[in-house]
DRENBAZA-394484 format. One record per residue (C-alpha): x, y, z; residue in three letters; residue number from 1. Coordinates in nm, 2 decimals, always signed. Example, Ala and Ser with C-alpha at 12.3 -4.5 7.8 and 13.67 -1.06 7.14 Angstrom:
REM residues 2
+--------+--------+--------+-----+-----+
:      u :      v :      w :   r :   k :
+--------+--------+--------+-----+-----+
:  +1.23 :  -0.45 :  +0.78 : ala :   1 :
:  +1.37 :  -0.11 :  +0.71 : ser :   2 :
+--------+--------+--------+-----+-----+
//
This chain:
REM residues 311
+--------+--------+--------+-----+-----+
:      u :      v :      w :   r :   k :
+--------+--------+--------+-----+-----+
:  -2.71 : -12.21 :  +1.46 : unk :   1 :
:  -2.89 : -12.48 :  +1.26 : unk :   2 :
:  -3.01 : -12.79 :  +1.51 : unk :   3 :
:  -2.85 : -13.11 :  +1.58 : unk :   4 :
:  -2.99 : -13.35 :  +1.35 : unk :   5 :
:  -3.15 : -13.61 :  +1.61 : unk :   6 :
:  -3.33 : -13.95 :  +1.60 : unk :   7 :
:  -3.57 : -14.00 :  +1.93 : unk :   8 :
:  -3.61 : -14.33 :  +2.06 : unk :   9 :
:  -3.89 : -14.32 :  +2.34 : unk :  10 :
:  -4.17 : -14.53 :  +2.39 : unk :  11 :
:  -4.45 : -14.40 :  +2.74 : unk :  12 :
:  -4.56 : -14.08 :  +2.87 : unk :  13 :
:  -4.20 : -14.04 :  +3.04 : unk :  14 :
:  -4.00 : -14.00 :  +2.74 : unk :  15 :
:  -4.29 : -13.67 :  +2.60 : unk :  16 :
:  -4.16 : -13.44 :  +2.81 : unk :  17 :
:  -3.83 : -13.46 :  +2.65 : unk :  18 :
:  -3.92 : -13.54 :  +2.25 : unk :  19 :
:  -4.14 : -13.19 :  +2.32 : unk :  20 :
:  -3.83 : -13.04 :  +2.43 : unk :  21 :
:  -3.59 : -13.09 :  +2.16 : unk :  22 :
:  -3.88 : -12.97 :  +1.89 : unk :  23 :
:  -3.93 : -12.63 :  +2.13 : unk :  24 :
:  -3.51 : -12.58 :  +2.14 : unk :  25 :
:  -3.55 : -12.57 :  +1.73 : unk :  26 :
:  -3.33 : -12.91 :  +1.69 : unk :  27 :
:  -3.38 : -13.09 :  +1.38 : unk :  28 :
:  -3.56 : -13.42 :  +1.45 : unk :  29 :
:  -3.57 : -13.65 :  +1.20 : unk :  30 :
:  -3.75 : -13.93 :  +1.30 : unk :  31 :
:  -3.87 : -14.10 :  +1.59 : unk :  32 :
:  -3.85 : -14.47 :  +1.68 : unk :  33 :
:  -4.05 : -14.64 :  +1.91 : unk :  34 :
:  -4.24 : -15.00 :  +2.02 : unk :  35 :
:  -4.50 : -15.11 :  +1.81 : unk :  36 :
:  -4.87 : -15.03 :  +1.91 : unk :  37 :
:  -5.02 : -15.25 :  +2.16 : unk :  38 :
:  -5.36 : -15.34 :  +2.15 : unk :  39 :
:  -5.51 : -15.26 :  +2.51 : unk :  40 :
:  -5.84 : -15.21 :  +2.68 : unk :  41 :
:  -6.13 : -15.51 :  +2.71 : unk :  42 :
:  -6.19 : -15.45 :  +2.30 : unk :  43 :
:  -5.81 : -15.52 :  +2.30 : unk :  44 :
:  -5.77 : -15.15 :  +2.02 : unk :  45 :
:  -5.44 : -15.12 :  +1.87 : unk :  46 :
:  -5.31 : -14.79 :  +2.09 : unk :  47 :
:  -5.04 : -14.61 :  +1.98 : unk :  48 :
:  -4.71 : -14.53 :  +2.20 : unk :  49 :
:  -4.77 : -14.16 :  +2.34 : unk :  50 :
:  -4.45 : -14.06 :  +2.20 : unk :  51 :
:  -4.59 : -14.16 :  +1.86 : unk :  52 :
:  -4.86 : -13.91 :  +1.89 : unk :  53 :
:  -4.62 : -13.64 :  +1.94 : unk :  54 :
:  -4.43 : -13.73 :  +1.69 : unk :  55 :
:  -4.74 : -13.76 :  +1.41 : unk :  56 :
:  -4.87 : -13.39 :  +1.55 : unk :  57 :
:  -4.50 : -13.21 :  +1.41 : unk :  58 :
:  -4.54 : -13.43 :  +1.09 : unk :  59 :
:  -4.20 : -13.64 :  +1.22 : unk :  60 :
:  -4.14 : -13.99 :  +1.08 : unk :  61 :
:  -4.19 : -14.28 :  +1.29 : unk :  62 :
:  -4.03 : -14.60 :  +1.24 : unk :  63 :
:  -4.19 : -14.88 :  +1.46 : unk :  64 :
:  -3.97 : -15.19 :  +1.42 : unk :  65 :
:  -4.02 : -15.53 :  +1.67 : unk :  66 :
:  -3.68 : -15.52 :  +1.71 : unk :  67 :
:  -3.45 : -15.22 :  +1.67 : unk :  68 :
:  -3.11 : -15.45 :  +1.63 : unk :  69 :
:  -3.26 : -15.61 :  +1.29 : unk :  70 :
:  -3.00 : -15.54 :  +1.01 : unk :  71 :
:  -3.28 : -15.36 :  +0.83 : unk :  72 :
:  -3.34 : -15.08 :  +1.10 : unk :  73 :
:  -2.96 : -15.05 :  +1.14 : unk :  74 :
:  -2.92 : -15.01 :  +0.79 : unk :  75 :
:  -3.23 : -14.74 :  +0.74 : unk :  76 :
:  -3.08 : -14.54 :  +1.08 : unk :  77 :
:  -2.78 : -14.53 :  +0.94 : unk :  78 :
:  -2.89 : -14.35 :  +0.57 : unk :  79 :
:  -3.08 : -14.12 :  +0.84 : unk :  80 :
:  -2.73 : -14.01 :  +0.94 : unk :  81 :
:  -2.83 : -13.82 :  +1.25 : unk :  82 :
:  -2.56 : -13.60 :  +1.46 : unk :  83 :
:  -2.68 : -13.80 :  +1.80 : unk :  84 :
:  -2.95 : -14.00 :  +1.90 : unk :  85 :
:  -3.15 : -13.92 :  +2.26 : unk :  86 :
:  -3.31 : -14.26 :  +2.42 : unk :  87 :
:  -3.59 : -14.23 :  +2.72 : unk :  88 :
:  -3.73 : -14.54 :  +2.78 : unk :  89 :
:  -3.71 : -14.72 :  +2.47 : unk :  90 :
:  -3.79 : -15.05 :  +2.60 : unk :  91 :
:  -3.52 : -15.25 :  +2.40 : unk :  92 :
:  -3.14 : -15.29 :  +2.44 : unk :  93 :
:  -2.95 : -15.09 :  +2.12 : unk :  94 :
:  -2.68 : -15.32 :  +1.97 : unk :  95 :
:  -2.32 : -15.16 :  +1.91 : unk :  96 :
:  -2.36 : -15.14 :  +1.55 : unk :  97 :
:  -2.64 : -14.88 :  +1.61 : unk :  98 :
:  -2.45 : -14.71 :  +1.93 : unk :  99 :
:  -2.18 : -14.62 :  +1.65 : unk : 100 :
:  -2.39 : -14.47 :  +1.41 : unk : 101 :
:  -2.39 : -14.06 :  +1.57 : unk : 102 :
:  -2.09 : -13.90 :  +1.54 : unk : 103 :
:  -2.22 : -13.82 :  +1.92 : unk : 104 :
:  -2.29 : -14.12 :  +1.99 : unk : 105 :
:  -2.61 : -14.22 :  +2.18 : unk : 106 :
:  -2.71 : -14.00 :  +2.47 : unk : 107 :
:  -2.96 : -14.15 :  +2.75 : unk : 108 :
:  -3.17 : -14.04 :  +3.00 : unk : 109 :
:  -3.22 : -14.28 :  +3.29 : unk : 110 :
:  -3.42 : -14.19 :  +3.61 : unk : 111 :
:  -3.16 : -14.22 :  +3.91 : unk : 112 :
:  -2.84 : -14.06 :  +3.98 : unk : 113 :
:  -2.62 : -14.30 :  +3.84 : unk : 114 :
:  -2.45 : -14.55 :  +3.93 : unk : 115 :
:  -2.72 : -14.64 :  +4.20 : unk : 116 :
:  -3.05 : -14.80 :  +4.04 : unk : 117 :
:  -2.93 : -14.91 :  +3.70 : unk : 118 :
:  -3.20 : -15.12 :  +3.56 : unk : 119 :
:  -3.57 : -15.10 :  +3.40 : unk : 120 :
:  -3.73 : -15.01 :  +3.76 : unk : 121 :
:  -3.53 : -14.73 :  +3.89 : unk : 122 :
:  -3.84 : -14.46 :  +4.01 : unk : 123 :
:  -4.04 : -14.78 :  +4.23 : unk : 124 :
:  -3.67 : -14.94 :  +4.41 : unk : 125 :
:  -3.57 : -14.61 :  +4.52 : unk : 126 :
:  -3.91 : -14.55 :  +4.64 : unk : 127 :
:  -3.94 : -14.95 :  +4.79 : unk : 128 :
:  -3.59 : -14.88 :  +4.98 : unk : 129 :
:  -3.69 : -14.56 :  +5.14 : unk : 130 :
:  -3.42 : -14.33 :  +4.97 : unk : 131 :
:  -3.48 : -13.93 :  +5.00 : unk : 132 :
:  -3.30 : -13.85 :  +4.71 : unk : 133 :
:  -3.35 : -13.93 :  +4.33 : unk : 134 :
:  -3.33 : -13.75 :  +4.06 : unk : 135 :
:  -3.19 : -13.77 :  +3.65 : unk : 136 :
:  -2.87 : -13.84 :  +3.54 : unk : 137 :
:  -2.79 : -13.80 :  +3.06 : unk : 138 :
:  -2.55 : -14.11 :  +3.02 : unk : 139 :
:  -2.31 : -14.12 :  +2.67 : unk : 140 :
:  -2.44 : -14.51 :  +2.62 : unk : 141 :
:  -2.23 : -14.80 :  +2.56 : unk : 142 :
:  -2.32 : -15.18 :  +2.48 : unk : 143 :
:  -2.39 : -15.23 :  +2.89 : unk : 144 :
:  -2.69 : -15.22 :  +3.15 : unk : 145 :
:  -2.70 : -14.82 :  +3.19 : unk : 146 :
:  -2.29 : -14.81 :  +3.24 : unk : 147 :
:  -2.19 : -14.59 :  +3.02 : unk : 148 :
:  -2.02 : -14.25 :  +3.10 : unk : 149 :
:  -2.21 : -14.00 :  +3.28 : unk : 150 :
:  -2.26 : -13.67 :  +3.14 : unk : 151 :
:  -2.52 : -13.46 :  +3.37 : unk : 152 :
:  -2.69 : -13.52 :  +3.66 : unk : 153 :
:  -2.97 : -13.34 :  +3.83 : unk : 154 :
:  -3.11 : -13.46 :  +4.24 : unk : 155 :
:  -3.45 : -13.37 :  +4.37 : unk : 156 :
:  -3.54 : -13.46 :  +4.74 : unk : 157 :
:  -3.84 : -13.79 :  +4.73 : unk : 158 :
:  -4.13 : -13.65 :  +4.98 : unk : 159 :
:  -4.20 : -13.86 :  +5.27 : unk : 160 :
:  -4.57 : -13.97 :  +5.14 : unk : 161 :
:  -4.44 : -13.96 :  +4.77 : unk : 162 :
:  -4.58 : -14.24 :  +4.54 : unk : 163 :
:  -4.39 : -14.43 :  +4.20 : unk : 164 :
:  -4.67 : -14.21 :  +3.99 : unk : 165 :
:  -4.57 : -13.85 :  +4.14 : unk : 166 :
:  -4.26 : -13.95 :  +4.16 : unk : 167 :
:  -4.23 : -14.04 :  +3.76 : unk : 168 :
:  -4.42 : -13.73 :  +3.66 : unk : 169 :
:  -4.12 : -13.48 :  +3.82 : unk : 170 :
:  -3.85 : -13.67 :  +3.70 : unk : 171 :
:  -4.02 : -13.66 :  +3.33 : unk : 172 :
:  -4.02 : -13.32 :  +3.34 : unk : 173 :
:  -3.65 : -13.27 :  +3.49 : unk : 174 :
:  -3.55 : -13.54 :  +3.22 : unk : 175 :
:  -3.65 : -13.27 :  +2.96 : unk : 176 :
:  -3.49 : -13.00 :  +3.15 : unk : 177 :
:  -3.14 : -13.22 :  +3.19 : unk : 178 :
:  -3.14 : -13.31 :  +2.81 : unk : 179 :
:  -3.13 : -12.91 :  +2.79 : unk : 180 :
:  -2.84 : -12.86 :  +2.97 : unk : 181 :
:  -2.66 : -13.21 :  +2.82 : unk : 182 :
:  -2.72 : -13.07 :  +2.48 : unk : 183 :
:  -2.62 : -12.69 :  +2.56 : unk : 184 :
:  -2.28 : -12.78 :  +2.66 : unk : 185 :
:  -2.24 : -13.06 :  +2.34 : unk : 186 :
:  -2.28 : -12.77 :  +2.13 : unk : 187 :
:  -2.08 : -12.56 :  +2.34 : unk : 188 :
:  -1.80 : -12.78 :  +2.33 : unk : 189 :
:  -1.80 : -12.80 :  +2.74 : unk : 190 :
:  -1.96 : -13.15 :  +2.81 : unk : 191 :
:  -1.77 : -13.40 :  +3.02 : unk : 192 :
:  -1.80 : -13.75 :  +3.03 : unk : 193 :
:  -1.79 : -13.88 :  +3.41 : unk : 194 :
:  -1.65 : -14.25 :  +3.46 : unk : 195 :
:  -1.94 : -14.46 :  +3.69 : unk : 196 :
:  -1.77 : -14.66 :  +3.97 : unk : 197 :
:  -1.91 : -15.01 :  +3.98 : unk : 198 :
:  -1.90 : -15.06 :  +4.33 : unk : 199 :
:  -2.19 : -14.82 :  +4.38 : unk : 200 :
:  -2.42 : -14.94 :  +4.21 : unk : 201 :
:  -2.71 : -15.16 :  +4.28 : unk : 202 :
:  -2.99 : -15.32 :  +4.03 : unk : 203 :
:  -3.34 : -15.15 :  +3.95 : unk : 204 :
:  -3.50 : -15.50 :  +3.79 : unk : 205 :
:  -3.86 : -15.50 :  +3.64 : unk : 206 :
:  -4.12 : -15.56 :  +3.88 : unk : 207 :
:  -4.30 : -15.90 :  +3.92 : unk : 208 :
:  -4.69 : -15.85 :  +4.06 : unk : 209 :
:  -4.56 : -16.10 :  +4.31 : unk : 210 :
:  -4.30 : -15.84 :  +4.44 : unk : 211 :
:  -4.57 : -15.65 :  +4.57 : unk : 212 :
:  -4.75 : -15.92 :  +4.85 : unk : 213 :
:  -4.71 : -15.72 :  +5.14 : unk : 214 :
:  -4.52 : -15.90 :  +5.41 : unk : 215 :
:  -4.72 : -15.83 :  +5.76 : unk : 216 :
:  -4.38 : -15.95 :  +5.96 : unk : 217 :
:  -4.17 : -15.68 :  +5.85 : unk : 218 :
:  -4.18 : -15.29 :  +5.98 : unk : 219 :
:  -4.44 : -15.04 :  +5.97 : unk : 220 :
:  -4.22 : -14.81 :  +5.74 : unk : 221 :
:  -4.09 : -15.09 :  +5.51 : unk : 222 :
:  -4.47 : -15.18 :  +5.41 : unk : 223 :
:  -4.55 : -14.80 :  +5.37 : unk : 224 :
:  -4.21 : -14.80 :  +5.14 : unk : 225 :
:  -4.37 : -15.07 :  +4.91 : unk : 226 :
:  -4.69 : -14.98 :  +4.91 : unk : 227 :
:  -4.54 : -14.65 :  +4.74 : unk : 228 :
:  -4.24 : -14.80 :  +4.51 : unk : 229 :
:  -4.58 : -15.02 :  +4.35 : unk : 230 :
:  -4.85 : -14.77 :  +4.33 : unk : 231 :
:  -5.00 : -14.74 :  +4.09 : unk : 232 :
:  -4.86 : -15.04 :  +3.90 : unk : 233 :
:  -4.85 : -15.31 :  +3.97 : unk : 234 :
:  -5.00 : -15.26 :  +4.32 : unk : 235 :
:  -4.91 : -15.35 :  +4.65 : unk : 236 :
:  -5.17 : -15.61 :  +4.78 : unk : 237 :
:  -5.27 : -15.86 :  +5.04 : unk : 238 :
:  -5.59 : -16.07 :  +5.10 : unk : 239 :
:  -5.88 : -16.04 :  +5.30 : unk : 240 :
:  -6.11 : -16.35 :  +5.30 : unk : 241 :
:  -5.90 : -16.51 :  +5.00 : unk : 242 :
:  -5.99 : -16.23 :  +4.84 : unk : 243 :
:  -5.70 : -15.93 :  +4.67 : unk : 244 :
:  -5.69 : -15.65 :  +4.85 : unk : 245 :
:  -5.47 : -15.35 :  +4.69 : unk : 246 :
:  -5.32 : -15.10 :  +4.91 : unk : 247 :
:  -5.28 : -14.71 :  +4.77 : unk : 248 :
:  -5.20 : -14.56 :  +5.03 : unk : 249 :
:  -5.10 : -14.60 :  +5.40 : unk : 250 :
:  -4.89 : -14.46 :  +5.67 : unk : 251 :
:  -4.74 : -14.53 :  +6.02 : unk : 252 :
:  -4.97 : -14.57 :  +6.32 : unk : 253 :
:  -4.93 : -14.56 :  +6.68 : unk : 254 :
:  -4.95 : -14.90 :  +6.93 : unk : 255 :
:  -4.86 : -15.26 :  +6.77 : unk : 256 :
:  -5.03 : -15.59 :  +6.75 : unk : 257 :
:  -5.02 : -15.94 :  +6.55 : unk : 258 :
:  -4.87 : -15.87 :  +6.26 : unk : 259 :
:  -5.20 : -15.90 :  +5.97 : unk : 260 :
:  -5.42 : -15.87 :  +6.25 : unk : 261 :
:  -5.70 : -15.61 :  +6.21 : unk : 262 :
:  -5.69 : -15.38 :  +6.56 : unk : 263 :
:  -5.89 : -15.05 :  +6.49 : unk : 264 :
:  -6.15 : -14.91 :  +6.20 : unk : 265 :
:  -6.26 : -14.58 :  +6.17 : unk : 266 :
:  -6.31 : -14.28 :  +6.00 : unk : 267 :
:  -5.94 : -14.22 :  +5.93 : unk : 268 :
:  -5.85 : -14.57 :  +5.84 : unk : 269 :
:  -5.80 : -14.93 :  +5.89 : unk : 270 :
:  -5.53 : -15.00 :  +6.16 : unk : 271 :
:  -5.32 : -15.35 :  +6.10 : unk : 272 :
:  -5.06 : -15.50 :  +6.37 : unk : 273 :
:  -4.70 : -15.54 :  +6.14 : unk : 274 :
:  -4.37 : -15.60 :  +6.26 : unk : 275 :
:  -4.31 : -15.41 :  +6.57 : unk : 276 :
:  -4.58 : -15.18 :  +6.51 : unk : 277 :
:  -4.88 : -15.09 :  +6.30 : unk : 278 :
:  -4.99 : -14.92 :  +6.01 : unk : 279 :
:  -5.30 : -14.73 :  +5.89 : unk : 280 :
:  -5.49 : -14.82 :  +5.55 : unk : 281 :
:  -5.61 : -14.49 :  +5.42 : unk : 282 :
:  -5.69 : -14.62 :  +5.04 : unk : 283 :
:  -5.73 : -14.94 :  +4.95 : unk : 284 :
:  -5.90 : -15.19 :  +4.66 : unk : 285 :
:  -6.14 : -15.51 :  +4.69 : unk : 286 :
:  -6.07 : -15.75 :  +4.42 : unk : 287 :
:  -6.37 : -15.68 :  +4.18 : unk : 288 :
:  -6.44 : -15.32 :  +4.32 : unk : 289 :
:  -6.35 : -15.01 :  +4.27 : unk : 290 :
:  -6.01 : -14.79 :  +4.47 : unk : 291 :
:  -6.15 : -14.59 :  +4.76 : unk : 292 :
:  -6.15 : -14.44 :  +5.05 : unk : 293 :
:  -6.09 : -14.64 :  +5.41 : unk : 294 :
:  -6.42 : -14.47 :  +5.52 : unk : 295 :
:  -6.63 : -14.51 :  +5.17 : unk : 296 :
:  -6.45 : -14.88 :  +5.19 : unk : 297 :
:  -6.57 : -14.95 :  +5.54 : unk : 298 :
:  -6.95 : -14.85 :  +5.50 : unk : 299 :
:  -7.01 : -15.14 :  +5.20 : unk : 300 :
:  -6.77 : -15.38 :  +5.40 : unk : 301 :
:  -6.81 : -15.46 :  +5.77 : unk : 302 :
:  -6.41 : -15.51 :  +5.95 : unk : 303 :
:  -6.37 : -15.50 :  +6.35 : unk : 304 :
:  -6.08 : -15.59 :  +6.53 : unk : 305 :
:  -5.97 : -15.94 :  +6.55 : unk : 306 :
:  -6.04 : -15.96 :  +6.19 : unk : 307 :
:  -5.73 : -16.05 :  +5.97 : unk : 308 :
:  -5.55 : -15.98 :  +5.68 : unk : 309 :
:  -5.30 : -16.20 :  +5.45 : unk : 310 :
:  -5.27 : -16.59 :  +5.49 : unk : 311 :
+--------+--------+--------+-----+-----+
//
């Protein structure tokens, strides 16, 4: 059976795992269309989007407009007349007039099981609010915030110590495995569309660097929550001598003191009082220095108890 004749809208390394997949199942992309390359770095190099790369290796056109509702890029989607279009991570909103192009409409892939965590952010606030269960949900689009109908959805447990990075690599990967099973039963003639009920759902928004200050008041868990919903980007942090300090990675400790008060260091880690507990500092960033260890950190900077972090 000849493939579906697709457009791909992706942008980062989350949306690879599925433009790979639709060229492996034999489907007939026809273009891609992503952001714009960025320049990044200190010598500020125009970088392509990784899906971009994909695309140029299998000798598919990429279109790379600034803004995807411009009559323009409707008008050249449209003479593309593709049977669906499959969005990961696109990075702008699609207007109606493009939504009605497909005779399948638009099909997305969105990184919570809907209708919890619709929104840009959806891997870091599940992580941040201390959920145990994520996991990929294909959505038949329409013109709002990640509403539309529900077509497949696919839960993995969130480990205990699990990070936004880890946590984003799996779902990429079960993204590319759900757009398998969406597009299996489309051309099947078995895929059911799923109503989302509005009074589950909460909001995912973007995160602000200013989201991540870490709060020494609140509970040991809540911190360790934080700390993982912001690594890597854009960091979880607090001061030490009016200085940024990041933290990578942390966990519950035993006893409790003032909260941003230094109590122990050692080998394993720096403890800090918080809430109605404490918390261990395993990895962990001075502004202007590199990520490392509590134990490499500790031999170039000199802590003891009684020292504090935060304002």
């Amino acid at each position: 059976m000849a493939g579906l004749r697709i457009i791909f809208m992706g942008t980062p390394d989350f949306a690879c795992p599925t433009l790979t997949r639709l060229i492996e199942r034999g489907e007939d992309v026809i273009a891609v269309v992503t952001q714009p390359d960025r320049p990044k770095g200190r010598g500020q190099k125009l970088v392509p989007p990784p899906v971009k790369v994909i695309a140029e290796e299998h000798g598919i056109p990429v279109l790379q407009p600034q803004k995807v509702r411009a009559p323009e890029v409707i008008t050249r989607i449209r003479e593309l007349n593709p049977d669906l279009i499959v969005v990961v991570a696109f990075g702008q909103i699609l207007p109606q007039s493009l939504l009605d192009i497909p005779r399948h409409g638009c099909i997305n892939i969105h990184a919570s099981l809907l209708p919890r965590y619709r929104g840009a952010a959806p891997i870091n606030w599940c992580l941040i609010n201390g959920e145990t269960e994520t996991g990929i949900t294909t959505m038949q689009m329409d013109a709002g915030l990640d509403t539309g109908d529900m077509l497949v959805k696919r839960a993995i447990p969130i480990g205990p110590d699990e990070d936004a990075q880890s946590l984003h690599d799996r779902l990429s990967l079960l993204g590319a495995e759900t757009i398998d099973e969406t597009l299996d039963r489309l051309q099947a003639g078995t895929l059911t569309r799923e109503k989302q009920d509005d009074t589950l759902t909460c909001y995912a928004p973007m995160l602000k660097k200013e989201d991540g200050l870490v709060d020494w008041k609140q509970e040991p868990q809540q911190i360790k929550n934080l700390v993982r919903g912001f690594t890597p980007w854009p960091g979880a942090y607090t001061t030490l001598d009016d200085k940024t300090l990041k933290l990578y990675k942390v966990s519950v400790a035993n006893g409790c003191g003032r909260p941003g008060d230094i109590m122990a260091v050692g080998k394993d880690g720096i403890i800090v009082g918080c809430g109605s507990g404490s918390l261990c500092i395993e990895e962990l960033q001075l502004e202007g220095r590199k990520r490392l260890s509590a134990s490499d950190f500790l031999a170039g900077c000199r802590l003891e108890p009684g020292n504090r972090l935060g304002h």
